[in-house]
DOTOR-873370 format. One line per field, with one value per residue: residue in three letters; x, y, z of N, C-alpha, C in turn; residue number from 1. Coordinates in nm, 3 decimals, always signed. Each point is the difference from the previous one (the first is absolute). Last residue first. Layout:
res: [ALA | ...]
n_east: [X | ...]
n_north: [Y | ...]
n_up: [Z | ...]
ca_east: [X | ...]
ca_north: [Y | ...]
ca_up: [Z | ...]
c_east: [X | ...]
c_north: [Y | ...]
c_up: [Z | ...]
n: [NUM | ...]
***
This chain:
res: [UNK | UNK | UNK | UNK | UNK | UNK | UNK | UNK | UNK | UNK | UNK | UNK | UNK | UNK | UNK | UNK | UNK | UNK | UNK | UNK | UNK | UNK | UNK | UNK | UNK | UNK | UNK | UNK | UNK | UNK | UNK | UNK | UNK | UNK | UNK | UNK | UNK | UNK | UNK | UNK | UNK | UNK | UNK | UNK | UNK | UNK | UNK | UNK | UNK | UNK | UNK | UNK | UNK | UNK | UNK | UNK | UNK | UNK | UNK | UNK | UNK | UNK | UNK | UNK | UNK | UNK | UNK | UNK | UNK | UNK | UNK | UNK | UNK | UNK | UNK | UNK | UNK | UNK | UNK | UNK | UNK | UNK | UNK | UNK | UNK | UNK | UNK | UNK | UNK | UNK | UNK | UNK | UNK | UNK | UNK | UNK | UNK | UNK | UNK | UNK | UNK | UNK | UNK | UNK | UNK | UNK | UNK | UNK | UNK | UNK | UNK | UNK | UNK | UNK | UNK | UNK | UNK | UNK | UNK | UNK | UNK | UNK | UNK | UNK | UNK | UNK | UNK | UNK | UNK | UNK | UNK | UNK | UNK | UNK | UNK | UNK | UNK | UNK | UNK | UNK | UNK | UNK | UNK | UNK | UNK | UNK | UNK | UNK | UNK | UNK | UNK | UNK | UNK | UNK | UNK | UNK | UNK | UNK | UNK | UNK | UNK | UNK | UNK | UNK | UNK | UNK | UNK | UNK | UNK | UNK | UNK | UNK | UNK | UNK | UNK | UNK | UNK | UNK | UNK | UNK | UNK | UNK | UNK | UNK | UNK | UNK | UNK | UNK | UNK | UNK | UNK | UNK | UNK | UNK]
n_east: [+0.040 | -0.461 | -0.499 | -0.445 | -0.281 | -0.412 | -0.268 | -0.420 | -0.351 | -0.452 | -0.398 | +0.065 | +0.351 | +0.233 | +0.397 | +0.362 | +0.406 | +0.522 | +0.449 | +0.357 | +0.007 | +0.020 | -0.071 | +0.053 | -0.335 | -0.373 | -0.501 | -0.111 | +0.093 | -0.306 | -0.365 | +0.019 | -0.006 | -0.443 | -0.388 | -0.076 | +0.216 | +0.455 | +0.167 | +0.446 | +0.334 | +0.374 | +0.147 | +0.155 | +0.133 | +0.297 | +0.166 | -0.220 | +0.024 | -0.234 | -0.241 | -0.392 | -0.417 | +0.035 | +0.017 | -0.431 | -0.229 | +0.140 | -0.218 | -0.431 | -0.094 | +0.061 | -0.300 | -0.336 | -0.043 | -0.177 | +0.208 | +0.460 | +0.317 | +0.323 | +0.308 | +0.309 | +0.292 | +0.334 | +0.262 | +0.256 | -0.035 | +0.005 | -0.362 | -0.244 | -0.145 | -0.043 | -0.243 | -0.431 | -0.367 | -0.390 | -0.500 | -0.478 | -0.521 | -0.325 | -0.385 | -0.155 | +0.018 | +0.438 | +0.378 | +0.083 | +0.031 | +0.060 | +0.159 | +0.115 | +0.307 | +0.402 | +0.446 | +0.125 | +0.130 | +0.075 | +0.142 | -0.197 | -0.115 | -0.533 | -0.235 | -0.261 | -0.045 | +0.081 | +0.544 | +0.512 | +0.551 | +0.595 | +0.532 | +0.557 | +0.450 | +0.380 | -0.063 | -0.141 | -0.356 | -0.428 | -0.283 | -0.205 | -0.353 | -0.423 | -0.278 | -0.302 | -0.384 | -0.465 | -0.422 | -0.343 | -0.084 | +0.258 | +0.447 | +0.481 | +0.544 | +0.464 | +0.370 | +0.191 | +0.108 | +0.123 | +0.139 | -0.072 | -0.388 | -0.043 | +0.217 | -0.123 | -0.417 | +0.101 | +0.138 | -0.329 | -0.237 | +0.118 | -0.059 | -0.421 | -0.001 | +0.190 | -0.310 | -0.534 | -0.471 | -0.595 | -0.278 | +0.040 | +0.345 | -0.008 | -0.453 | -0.419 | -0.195 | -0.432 | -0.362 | -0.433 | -0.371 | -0.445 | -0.011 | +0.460 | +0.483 | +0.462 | +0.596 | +0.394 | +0.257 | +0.050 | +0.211 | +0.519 | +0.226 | +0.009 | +0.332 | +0.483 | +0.025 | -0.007]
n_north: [-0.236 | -0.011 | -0.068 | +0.163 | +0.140 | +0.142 | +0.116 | +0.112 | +0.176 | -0.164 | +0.158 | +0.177 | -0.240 | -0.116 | -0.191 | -0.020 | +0.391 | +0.229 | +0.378 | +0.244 | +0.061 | +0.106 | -0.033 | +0.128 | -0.034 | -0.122 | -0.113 | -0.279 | +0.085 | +0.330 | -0.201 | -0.239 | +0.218 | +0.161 | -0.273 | -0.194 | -0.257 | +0.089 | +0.477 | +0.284 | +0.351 | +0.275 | +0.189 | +0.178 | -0.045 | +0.164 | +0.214 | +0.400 | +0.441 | +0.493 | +0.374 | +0.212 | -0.197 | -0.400 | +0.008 | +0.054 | -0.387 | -0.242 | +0.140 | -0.148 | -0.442 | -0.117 | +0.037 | -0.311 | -0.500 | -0.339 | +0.020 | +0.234 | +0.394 | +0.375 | +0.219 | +0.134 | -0.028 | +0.182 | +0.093 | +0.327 | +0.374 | +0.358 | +0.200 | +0.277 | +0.267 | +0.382 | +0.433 | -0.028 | -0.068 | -0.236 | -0.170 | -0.261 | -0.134 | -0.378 | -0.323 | -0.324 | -0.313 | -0.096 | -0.352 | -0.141 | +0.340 | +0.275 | +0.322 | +0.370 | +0.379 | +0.398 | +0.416 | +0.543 | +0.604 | +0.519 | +0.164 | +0.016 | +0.167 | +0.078 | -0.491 | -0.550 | -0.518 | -0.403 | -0.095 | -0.251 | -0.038 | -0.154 | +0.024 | -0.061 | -0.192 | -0.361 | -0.461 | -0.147 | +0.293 | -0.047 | -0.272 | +0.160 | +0.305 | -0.176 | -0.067 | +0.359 | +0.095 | -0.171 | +0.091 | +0.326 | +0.111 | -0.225 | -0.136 | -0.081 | +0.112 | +0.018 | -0.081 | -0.545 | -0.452 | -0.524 | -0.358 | +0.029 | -0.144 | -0.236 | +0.172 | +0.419 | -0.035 | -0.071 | +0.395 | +0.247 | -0.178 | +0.071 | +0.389 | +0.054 | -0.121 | +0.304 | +0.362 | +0.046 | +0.309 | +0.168 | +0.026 | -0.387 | -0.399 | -0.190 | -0.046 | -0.036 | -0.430 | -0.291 | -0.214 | -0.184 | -0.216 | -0.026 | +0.027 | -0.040 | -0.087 | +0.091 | +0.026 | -0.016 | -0.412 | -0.193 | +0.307 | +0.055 | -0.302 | -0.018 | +0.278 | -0.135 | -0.498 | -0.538]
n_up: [-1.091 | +0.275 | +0.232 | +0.266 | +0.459 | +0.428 | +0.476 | +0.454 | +0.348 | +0.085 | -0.238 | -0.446 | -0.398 | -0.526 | -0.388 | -0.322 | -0.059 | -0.058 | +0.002 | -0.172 | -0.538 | -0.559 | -0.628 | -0.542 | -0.466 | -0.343 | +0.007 | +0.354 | +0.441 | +0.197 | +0.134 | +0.417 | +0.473 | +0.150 | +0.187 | +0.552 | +0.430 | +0.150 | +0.129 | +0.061 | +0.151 | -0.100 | -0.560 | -0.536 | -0.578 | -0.504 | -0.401 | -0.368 | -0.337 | -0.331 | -0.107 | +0.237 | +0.106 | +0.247 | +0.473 | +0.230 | -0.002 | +0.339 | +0.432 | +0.154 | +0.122 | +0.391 | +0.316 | +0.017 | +0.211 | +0.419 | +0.435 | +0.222 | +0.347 | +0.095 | -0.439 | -0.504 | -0.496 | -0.369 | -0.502 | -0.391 | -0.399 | -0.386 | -0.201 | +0.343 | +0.446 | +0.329 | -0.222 | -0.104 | +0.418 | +0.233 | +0.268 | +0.068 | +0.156 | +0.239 | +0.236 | +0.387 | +0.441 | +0.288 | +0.021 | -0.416 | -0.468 | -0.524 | -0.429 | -0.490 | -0.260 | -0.361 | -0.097 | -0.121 | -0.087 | +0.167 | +0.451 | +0.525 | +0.416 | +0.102 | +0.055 | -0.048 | +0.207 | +0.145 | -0.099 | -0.070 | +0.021 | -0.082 | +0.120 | -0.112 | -0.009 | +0.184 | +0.228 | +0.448 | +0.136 | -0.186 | +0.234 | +0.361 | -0.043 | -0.114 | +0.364 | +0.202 | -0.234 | -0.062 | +0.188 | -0.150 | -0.515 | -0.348 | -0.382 | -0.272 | -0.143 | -0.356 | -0.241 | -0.127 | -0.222 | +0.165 | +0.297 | +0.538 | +0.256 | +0.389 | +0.379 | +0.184 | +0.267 | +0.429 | +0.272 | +0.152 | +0.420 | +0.410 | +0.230 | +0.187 | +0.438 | +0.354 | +0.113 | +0.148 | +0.006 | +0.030 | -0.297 | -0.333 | +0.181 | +0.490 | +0.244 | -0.304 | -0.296 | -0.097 | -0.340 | -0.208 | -0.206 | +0.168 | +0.573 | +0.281 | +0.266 | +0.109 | +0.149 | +0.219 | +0.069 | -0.378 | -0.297 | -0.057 | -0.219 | -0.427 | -0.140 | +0.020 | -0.218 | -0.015]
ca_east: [+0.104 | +0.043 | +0.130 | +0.085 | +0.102 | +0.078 | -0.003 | +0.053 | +0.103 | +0.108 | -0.040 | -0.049 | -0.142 | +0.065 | -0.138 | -0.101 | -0.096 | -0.151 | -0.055 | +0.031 | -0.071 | +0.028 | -0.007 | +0.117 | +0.088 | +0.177 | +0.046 | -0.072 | +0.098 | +0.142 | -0.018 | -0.049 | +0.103 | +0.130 | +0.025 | -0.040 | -0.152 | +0.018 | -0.142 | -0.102 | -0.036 | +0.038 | -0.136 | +0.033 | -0.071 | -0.071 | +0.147 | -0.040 | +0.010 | +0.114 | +0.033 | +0.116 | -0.001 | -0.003 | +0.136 | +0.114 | -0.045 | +0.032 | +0.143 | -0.018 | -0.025 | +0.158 | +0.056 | -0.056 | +0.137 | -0.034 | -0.135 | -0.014 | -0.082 | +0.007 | -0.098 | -0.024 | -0.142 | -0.025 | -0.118 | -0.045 | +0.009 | +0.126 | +0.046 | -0.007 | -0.001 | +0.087 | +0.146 | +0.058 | +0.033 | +0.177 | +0.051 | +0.120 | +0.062 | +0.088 | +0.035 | -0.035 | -0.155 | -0.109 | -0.026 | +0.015 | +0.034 | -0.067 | +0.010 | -0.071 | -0.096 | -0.145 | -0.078 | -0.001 | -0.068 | +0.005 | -0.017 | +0.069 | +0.180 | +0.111 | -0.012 | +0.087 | -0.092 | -0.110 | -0.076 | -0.155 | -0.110 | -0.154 | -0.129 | -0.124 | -0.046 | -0.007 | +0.041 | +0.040 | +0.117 | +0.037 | +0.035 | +0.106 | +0.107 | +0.042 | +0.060 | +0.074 | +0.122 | +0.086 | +0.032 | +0.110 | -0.006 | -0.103 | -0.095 | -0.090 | -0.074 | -0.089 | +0.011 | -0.098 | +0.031 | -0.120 | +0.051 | +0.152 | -0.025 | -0.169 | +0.050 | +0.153 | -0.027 | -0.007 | +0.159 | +0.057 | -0.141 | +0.059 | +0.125 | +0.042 | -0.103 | +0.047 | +0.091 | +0.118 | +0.100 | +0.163 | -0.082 | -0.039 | +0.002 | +0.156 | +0.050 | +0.023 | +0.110 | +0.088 | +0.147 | +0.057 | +0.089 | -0.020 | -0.087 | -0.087 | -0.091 | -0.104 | -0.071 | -0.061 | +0.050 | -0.056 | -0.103 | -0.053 | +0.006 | -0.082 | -0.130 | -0.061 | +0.135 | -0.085]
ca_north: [-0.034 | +0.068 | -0.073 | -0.096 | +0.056 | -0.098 | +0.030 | -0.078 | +0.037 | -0.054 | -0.031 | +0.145 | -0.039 | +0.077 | +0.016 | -0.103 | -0.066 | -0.031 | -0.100 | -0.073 | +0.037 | -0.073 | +0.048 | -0.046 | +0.060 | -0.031 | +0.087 | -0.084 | -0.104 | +0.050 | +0.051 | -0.091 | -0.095 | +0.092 | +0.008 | +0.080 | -0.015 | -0.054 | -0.125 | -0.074 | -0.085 | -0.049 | -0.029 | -0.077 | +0.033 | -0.101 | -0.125 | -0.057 | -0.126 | -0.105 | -0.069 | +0.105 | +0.122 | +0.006 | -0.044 | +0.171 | +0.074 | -0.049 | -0.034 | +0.130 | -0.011 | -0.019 | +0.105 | +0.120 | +0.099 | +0.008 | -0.087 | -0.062 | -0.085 | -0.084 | +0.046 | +0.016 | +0.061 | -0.137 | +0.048 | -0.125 | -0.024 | -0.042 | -0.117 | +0.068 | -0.120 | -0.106 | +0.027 | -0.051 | +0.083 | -0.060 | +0.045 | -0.015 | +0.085 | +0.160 | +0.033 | +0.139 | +0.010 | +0.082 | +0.039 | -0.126 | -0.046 | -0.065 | -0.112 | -0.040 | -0.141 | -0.040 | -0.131 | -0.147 | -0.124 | -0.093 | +0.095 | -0.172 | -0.022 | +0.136 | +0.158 | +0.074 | +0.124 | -0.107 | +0.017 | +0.049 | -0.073 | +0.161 | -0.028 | +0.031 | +0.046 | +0.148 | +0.028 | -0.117 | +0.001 | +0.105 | -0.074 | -0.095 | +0.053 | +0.058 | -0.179 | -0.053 | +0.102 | -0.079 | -0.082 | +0.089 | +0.011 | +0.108 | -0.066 | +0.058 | -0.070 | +0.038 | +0.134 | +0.121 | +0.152 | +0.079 | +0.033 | +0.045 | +0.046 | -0.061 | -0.122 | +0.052 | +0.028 | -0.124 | -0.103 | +0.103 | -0.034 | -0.099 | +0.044 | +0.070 | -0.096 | -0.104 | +0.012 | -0.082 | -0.111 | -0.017 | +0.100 | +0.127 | +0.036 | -0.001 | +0.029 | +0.115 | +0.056 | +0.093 | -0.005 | +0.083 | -0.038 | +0.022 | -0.033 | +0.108 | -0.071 | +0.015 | +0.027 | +0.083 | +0.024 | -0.114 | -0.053 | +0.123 | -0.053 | -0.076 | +0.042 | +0.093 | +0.084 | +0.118]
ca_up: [-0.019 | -0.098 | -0.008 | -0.118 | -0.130 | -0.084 | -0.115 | -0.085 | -0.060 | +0.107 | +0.144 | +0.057 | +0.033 | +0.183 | +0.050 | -0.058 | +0.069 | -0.117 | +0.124 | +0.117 | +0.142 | +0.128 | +0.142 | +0.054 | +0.061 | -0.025 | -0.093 | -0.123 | -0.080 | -0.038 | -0.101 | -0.151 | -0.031 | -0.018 | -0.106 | -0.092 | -0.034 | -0.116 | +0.072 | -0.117 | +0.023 | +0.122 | +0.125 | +0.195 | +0.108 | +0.125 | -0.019 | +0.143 | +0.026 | +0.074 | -0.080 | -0.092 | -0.027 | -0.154 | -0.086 | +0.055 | -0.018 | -0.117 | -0.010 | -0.040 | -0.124 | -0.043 | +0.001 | -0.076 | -0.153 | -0.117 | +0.008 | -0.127 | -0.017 | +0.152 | +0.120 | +0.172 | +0.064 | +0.106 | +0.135 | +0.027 | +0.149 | +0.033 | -0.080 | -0.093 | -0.051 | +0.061 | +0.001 | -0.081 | -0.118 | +0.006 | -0.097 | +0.055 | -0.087 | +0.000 | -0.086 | -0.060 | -0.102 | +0.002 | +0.121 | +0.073 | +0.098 | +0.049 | +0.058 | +0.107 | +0.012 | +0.145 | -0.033 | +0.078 | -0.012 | -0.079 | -0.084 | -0.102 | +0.006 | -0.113 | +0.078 | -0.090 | -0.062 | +0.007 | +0.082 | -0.095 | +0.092 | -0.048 | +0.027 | +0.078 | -0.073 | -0.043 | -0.165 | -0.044 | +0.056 | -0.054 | -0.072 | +0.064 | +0.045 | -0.097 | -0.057 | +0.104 | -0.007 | -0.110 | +0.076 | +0.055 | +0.212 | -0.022 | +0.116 | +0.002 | +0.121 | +0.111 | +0.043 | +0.045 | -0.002 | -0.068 | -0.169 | -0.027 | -0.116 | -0.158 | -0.035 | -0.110 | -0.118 | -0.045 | -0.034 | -0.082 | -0.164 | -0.002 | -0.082 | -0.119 | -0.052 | -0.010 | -0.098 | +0.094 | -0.075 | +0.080 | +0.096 | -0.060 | -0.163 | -0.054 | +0.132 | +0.042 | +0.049 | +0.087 | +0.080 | +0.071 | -0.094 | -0.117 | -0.127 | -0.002 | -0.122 | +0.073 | -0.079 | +0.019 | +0.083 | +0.059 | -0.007 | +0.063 | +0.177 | -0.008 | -0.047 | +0.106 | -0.011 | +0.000]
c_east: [+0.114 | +0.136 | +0.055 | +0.104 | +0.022 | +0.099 | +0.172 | +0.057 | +0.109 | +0.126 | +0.112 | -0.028 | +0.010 | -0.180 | +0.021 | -0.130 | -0.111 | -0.062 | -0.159 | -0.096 | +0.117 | -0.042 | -0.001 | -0.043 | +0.062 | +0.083 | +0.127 | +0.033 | -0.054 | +0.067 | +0.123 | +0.008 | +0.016 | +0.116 | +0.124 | +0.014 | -0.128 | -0.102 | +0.002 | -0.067 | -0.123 | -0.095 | +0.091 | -0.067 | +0.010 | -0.121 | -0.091 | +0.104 | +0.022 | -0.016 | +0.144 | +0.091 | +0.116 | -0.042 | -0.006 | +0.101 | +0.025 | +0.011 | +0.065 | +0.169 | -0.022 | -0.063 | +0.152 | +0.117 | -0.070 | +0.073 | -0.066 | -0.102 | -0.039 | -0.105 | -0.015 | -0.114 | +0.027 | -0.125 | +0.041 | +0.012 | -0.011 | -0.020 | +0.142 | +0.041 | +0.001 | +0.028 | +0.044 | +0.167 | +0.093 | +0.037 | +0.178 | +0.047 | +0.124 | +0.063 | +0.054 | +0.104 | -0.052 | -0.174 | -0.109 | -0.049 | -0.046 | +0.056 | -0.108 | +0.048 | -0.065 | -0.053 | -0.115 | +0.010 | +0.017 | -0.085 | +0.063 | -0.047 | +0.066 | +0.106 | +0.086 | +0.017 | +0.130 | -0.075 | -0.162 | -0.107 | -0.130 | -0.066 | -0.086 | -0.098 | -0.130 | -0.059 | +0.105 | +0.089 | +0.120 | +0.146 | +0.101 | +0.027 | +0.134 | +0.161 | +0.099 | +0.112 | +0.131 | +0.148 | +0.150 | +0.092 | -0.069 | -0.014 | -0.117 | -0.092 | -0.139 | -0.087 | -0.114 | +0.083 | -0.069 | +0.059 | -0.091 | +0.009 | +0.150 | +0.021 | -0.074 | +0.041 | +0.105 | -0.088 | -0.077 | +0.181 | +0.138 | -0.083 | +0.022 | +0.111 | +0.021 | -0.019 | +0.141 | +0.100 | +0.130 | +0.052 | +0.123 | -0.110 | -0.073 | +0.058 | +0.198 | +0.108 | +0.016 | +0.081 | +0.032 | +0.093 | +0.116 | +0.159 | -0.018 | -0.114 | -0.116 | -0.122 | -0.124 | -0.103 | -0.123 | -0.047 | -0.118 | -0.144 | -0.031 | -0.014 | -0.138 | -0.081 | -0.103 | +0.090]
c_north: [+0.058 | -0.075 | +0.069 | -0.006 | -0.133 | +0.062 | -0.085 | +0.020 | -0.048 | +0.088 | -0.106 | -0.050 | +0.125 | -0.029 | +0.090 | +0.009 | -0.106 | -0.092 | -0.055 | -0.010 | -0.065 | +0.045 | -0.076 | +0.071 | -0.072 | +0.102 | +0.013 | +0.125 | -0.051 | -0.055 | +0.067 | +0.099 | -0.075 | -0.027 | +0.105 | -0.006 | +0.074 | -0.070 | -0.055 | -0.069 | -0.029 | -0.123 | -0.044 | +0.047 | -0.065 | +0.052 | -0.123 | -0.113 | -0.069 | -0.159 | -0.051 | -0.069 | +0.064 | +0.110 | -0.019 | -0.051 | +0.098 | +0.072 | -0.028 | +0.089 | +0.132 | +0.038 | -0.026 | +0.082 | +0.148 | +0.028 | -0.035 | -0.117 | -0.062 | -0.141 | -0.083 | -0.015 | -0.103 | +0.104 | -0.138 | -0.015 | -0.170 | -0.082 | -0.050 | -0.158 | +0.023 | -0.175 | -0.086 | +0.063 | -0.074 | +0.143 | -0.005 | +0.095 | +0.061 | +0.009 | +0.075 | -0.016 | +0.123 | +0.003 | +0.114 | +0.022 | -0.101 | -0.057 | -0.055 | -0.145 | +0.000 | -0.159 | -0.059 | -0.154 | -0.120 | -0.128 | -0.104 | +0.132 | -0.096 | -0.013 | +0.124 | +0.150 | +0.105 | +0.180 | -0.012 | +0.066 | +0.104 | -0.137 | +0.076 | -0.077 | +0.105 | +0.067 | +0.171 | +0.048 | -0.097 | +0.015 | +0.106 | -0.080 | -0.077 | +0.018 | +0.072 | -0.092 | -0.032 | +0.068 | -0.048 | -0.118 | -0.056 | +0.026 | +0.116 | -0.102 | +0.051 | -0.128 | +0.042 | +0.128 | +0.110 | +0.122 | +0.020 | +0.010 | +0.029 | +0.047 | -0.089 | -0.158 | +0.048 | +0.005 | -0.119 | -0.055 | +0.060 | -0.058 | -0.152 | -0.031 | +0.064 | -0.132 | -0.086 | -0.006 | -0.030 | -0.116 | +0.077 | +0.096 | +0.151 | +0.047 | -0.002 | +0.027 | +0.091 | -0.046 | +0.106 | -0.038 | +0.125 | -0.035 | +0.078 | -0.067 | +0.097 | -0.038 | -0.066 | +0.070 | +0.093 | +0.063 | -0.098 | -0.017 | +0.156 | -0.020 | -0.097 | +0.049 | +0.130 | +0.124]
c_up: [-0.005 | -0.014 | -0.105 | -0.007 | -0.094 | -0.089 | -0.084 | -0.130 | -0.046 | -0.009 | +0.114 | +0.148 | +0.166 | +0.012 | +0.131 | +0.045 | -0.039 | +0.086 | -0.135 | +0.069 | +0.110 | +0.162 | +0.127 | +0.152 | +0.133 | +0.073 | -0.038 | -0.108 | -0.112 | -0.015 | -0.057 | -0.151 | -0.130 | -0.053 | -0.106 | -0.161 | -0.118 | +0.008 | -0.091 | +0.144 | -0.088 | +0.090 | +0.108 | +0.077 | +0.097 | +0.099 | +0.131 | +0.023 | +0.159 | -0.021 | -0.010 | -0.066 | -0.050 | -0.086 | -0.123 | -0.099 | -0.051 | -0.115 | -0.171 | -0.036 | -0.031 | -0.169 | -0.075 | +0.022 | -0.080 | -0.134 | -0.116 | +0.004 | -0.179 | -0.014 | +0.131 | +0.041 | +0.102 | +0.082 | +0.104 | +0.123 | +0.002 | +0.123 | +0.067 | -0.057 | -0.169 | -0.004 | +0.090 | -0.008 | -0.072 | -0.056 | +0.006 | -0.072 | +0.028 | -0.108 | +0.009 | -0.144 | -0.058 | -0.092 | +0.019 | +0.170 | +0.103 | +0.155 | +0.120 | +0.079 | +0.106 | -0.020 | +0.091 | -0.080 | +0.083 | -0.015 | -0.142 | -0.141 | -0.070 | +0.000 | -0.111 | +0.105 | -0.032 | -0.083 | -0.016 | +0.116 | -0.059 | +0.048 | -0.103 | +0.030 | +0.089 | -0.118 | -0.008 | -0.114 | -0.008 | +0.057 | -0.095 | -0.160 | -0.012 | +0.055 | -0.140 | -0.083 | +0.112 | +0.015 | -0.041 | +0.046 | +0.027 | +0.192 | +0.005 | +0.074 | +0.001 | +0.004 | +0.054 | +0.003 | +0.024 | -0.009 | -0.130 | -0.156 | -0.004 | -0.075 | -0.107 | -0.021 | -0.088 | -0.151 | -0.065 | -0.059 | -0.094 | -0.194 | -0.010 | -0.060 | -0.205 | -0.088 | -0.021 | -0.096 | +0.070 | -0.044 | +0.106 | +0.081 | -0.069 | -0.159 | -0.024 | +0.087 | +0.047 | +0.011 | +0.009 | +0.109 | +0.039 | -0.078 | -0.138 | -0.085 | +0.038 | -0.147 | +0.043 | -0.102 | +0.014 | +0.128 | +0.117 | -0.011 | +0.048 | +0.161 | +0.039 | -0.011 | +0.123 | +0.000]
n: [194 | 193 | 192 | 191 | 190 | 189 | 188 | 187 | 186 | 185 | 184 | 183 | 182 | 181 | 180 | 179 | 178 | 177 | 176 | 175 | 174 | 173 | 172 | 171 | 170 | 169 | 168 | 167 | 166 | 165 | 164 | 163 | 162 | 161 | 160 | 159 | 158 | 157 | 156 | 155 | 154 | 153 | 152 | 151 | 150 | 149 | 148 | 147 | 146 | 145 | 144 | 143 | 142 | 141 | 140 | 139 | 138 | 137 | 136 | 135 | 134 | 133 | 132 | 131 | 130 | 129 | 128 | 127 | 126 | 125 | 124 | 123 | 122 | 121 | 120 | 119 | 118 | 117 | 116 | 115 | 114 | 113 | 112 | 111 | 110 | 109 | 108 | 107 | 106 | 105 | 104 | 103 | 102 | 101 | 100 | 99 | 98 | 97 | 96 | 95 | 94 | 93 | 92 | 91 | 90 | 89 | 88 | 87 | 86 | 85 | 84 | 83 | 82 | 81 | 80 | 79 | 78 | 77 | 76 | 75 | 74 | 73 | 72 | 71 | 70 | 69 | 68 | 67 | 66 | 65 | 64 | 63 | 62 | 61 | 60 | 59 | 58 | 57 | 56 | 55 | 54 | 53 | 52 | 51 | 50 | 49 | 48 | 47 | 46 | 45 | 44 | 43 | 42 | 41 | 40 | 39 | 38 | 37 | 36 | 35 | 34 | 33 | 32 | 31 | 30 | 29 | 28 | 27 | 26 | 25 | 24 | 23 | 22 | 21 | 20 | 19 | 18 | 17 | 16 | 15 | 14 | 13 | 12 | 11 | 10 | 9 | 8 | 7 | 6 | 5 | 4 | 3 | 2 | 1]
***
């Protein structure tokens, strides 16, 4: 069980409807230690990739982005959920869809911080469905980049998510991929990764 997964077991909080709390280390209060340890083990997945940036969407995603960015030394851009007066210029835009919040947002990227020259590794913290990776995607192909990889910190591989984005052919690795978690014994299962 690598540390992500034994942080979990430890302090993560089965939640009915298919809801896993991490707040208490990942994306509420972050246990940065824990971070910087993610952020070495995703530079260890993608090293021979020619990432130059790091794109993730707010707000949960940015934390993990960070520690990983720091690894590569490249930047961060983090799609934001609304367009404000301080995003001057054109956008790239997607809608994505959310898992946790059962809402729709409209992701925006300006286009001065993703361009044909970029190659992406997309960040995030969770991966239930794949709307938001698929929104992500998306943003990248917009400008018409190239998506080298992706890294979830934790796939509900009970979910269909997972599936779909390996099935489109992109290069993704979760650390931690949850097989089952049950609400009333809190209980919770990991698949076996190689």
């Amino acid at each position: 069980m690598n540390c992500l997964e034994a942080r979990i077991v430890k302090d993560g909080v089965v939640k009915e409807g298919n809801v896993l709390k991490v707040d208490s280390f990942l994306n509420h209060q972050m246990d940065i230690e824990l971070l910087n340890e993610m952020g070495k083990e995703f530079y260890a997945r993608f090293q021979n990739k020619p990432i130059n940036k790091i794109l993730t969407i707010e707000a949960s995603g940015i934390a993990i982005a960070y520690a990983v960015a720091l690894q590569f030394h490249v930047p961060v851009v983090f799609a934001k959920k609304s367009k404000s007066i301080n995003i001057s210029g054109d956008t790239y835009v997607a809608e994505v869809e959310s898992f946790t919040h059962k809402n729709k947002n409209t992701v925006v990227v300006s286009k001065q911080f993703l361009s044909a020259d970029d190659h992406v590794l997309i960040i995030d913290d969770f991966l239930a469905n794949g709307c938001a990776l698929q929104g992500l995607i998306s943003i990248v192909n917009q400008a018409g980049g190239t998506v080298e990889g992706i890294g979830i910190a934790v796939e509900k591989g009970f979910q269909s998510g997972g599936q779909i984005i390996r099935n489109m052919g992109y290069h993704l690795e979760s650390l931690a991929i949850v097989e089952s978690m049950d609400h009333t014994t809190g209980k919770i299962e990991f698949r076996e990764q190689a």
